[in-house]
VOBA-1610 file (N, C-alpha, C; in pm, whole numbers, padded with zeros to 5 digits, always signed):
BEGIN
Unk-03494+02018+01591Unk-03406+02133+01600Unk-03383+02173+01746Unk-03259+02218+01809Unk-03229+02250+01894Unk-03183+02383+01931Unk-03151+02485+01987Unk-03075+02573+02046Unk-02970+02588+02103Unk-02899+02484+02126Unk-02802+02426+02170Unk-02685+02442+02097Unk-02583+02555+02086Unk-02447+02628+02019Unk-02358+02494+02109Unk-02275+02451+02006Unk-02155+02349+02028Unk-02025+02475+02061Unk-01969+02339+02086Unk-01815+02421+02177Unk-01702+02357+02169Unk-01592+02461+02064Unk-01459+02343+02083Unk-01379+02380+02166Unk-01340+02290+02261Unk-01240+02299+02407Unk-01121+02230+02348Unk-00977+02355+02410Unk-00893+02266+02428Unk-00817+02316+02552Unk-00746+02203+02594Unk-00696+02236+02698Unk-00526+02178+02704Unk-00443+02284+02708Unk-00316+02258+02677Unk-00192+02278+02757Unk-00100+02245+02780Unk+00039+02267+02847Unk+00139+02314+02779Unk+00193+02453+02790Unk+00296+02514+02715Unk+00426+02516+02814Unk+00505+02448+02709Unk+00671+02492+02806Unk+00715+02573+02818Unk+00655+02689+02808Unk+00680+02830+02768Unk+00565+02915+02890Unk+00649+03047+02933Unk+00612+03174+03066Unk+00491+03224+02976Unk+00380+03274+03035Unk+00260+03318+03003Unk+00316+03447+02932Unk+00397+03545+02933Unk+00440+03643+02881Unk+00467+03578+02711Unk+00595+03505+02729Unk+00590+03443+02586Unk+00447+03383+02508Unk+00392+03319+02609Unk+00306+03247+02528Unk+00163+03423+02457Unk+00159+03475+02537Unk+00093+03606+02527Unk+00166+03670+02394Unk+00278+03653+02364Unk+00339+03760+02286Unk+00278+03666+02167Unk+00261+03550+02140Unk+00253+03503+01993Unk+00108+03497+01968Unk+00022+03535+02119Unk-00080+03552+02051Unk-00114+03692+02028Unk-00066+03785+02055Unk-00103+03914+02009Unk+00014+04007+01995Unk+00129+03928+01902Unk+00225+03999+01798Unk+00188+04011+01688Unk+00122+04036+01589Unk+00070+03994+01421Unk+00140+03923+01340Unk+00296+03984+01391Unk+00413+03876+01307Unk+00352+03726+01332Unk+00395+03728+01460Unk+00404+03560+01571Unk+00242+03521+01526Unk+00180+03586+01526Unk+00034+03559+01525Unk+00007+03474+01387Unk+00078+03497+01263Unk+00030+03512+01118Unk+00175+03365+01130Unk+00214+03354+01186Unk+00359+03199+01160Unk+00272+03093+01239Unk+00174+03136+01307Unk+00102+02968+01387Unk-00004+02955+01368Unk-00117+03076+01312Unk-00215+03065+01281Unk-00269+03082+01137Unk-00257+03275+01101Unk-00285+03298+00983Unk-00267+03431+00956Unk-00207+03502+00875Unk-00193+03650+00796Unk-00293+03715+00861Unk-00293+03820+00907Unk-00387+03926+01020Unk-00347+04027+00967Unk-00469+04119+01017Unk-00389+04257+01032Unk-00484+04277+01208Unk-00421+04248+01312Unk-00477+04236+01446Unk-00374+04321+01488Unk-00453+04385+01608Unk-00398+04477+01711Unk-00461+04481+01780Unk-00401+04396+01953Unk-00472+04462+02107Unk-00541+04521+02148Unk-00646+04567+02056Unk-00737+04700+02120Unk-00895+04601+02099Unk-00955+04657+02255Unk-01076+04596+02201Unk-01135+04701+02130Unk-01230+04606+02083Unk-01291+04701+01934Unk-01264+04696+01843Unk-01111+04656+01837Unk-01047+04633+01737Unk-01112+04543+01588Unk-01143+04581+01482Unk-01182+04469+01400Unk-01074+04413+01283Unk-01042+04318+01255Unk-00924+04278+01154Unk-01000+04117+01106Unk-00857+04101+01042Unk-00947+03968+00936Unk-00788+03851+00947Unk-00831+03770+00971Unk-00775+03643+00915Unk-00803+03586+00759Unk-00653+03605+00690Unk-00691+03528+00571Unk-00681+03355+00573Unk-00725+03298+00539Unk-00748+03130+00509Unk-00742+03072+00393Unk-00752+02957+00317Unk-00753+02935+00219Unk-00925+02922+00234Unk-00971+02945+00096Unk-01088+02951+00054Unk-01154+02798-00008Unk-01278+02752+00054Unk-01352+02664+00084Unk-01475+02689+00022Unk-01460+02714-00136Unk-01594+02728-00224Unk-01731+02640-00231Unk-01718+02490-00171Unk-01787+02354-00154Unk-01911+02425-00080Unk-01859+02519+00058Unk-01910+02598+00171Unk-01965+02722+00168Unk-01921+02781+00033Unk-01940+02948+00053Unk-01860+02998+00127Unk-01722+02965+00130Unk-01649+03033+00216Unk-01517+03103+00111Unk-01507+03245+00148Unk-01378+03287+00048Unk-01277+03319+00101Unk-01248+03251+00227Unk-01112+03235+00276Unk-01055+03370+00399Unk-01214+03434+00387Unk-01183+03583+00456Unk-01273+03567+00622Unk-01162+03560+00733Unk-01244+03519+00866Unk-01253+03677+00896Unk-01341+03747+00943Unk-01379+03868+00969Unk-01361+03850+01168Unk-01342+03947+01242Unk-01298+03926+01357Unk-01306+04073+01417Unk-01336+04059+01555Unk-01318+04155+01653Unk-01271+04157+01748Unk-01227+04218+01819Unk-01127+04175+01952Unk-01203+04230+02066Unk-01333+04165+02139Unk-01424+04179+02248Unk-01330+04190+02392Unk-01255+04126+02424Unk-01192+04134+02548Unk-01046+04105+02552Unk-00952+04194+02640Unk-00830+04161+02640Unk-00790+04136+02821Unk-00736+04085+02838Unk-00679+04095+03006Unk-00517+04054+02981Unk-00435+04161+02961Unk-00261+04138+02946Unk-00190+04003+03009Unk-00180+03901+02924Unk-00132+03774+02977Unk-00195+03687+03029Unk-00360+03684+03021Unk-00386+03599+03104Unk-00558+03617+02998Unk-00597+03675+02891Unk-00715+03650+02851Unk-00709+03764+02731Unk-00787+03647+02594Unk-00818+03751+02498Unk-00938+03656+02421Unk-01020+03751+02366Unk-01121+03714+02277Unk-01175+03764+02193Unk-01171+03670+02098Unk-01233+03773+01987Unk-01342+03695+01914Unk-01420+03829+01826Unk-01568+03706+01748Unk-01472+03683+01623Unk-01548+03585+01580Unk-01468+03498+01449Unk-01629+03457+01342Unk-01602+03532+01270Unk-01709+03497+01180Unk-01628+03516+01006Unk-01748+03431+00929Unk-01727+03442+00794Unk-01776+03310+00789Unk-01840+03299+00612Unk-01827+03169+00585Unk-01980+03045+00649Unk-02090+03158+00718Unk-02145+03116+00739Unk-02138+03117+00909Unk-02033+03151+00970Unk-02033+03139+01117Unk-02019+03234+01177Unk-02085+03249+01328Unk-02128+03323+01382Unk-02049+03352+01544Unk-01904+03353+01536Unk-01860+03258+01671Unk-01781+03300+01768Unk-01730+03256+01829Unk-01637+03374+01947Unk-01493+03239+01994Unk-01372+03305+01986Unk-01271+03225+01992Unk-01244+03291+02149Unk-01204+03217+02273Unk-01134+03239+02385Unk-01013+03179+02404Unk-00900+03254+02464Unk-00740+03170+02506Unk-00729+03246+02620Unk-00761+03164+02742Unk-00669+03198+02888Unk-00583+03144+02911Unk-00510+03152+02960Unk-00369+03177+02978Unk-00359+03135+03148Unk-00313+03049+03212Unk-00291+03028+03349Unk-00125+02977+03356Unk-00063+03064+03415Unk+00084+03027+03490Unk+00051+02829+03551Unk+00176+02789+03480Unk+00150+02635+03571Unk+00296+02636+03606Unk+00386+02606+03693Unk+00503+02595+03689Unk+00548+02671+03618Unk+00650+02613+03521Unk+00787+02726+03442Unk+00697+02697+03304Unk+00581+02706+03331Unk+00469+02681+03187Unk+00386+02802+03201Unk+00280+02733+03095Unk+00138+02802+03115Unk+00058+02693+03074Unk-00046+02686+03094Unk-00166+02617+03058Unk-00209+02713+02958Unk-00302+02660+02900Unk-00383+02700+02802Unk-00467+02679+02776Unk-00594+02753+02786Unk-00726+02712+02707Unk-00779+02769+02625Unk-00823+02695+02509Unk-00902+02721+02379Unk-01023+02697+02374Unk-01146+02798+02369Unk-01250+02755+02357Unk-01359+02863+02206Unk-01360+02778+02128Unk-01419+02848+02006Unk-01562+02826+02006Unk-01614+02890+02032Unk-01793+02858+02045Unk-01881+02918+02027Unk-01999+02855+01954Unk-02133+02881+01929Unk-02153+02867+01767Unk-02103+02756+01778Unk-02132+02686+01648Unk-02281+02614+01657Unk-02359+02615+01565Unk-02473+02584+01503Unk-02505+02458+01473Unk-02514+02364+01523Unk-02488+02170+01488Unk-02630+02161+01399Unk-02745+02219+01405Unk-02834+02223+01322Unk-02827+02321+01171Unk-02739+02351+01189Unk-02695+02367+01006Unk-02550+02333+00961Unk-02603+02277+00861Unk-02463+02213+00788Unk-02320+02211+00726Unk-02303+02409+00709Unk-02183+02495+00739Unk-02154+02490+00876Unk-02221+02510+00994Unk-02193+02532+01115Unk-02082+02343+01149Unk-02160+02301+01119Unk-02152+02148+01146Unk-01980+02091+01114Unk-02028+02148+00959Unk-01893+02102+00915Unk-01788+02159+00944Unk-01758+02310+00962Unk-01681+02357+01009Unk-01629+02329+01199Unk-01800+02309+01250Unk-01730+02214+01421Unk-01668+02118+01386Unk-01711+02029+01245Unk-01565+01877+01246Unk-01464+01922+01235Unk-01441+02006+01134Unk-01280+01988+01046Unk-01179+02081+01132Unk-01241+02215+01246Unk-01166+02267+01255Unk-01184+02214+01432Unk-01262+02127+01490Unk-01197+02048+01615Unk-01119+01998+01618Unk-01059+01914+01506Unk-00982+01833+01550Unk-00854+01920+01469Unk-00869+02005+01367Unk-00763+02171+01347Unk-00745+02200+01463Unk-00779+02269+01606Unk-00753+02331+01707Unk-00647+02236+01753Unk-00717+02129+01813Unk-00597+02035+01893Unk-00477+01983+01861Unk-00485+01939+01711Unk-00343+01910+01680Unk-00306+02015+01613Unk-00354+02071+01471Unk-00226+02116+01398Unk-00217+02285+01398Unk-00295+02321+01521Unk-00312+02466+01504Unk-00205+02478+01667Unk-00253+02363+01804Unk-00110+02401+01864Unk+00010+02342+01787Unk+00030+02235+01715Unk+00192+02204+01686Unk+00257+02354+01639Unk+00165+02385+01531Unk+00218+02512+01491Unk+00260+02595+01637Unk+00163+02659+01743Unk+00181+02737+01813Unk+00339+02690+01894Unk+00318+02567+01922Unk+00454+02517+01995Unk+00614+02500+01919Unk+00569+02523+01817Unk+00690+02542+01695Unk+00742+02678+01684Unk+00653+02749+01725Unk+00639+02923+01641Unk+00757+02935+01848Unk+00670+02908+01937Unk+00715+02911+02039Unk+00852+02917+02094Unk+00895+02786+01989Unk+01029+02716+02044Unk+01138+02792+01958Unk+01099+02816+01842Unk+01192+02903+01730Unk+01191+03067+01758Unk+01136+03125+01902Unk+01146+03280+01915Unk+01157+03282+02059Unk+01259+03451+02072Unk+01313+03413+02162Unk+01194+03473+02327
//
């Protein structure tokens, strides 16, 4: 057994101004078309829930429970992400690159020594990188 919390990184290029890319992550509309149904609002402290589809195999009923720990306008937000057995904290900074932004995703402190923790670091690593930005870069390109 270890102590050792895993970490999913991503690191991304948006064709899109840090303002836009900021608005879809903390509009609820924009928020709930690339990710998932919220009831989220900008405030730290804030607590709201992501609905999901439900993952009974896991003990999971589809309800991500969440808080909003840190905000910095355009350039940083975080929130804890739990349910389902997990215990975890989602980060997105935001860096101006050119007529872009960069992007980083880092969801962490997942549990590799238990087997909810585990499974949820597989299925939703390789969820972050592809089909959670296509969505974001879709939601992106279709608003103005």
């Amino acid at each position: 057994m270890t102590d050792e919390r895993a970490a999913i990184e991503v690191d991304e290029f948006l064709p899109h101004p840090p303002g836009k890319v900021w608005r879809a992550l903390t509009e609820p509309e924009l928020l709930a078309r690339w990710l998932m149904p919220n009831d989220f609002e900008p405030v730290v402290g804030h607590r709201f829930t992501f609905a999901s589809k439900p993952i009974p195999n896991v003990d999971f009923d589809g309800t991500i429970e969440c808080r909003v720990l840190d905000i910095e306008e355009e350039r940083l937000l975080r929130i804890s992400w739990g349910g389902g057995g997990l215990d975890t904290t989602v980060t997105w900074r935001l860096v101006p690159e050119g007529r872009g932004t960069r992007l980083f995703i880092e969801h962490a402190g997942f549990d590799l020594d238990d087997p909810v923790n585990e499974f949820a670091f597989r299925g939703m690593g390789s969820g972050w990188r592809t089909n959670v930005i296509r969505s974001l870069l879709r939601t992106l390109s279709e608003t103005e």
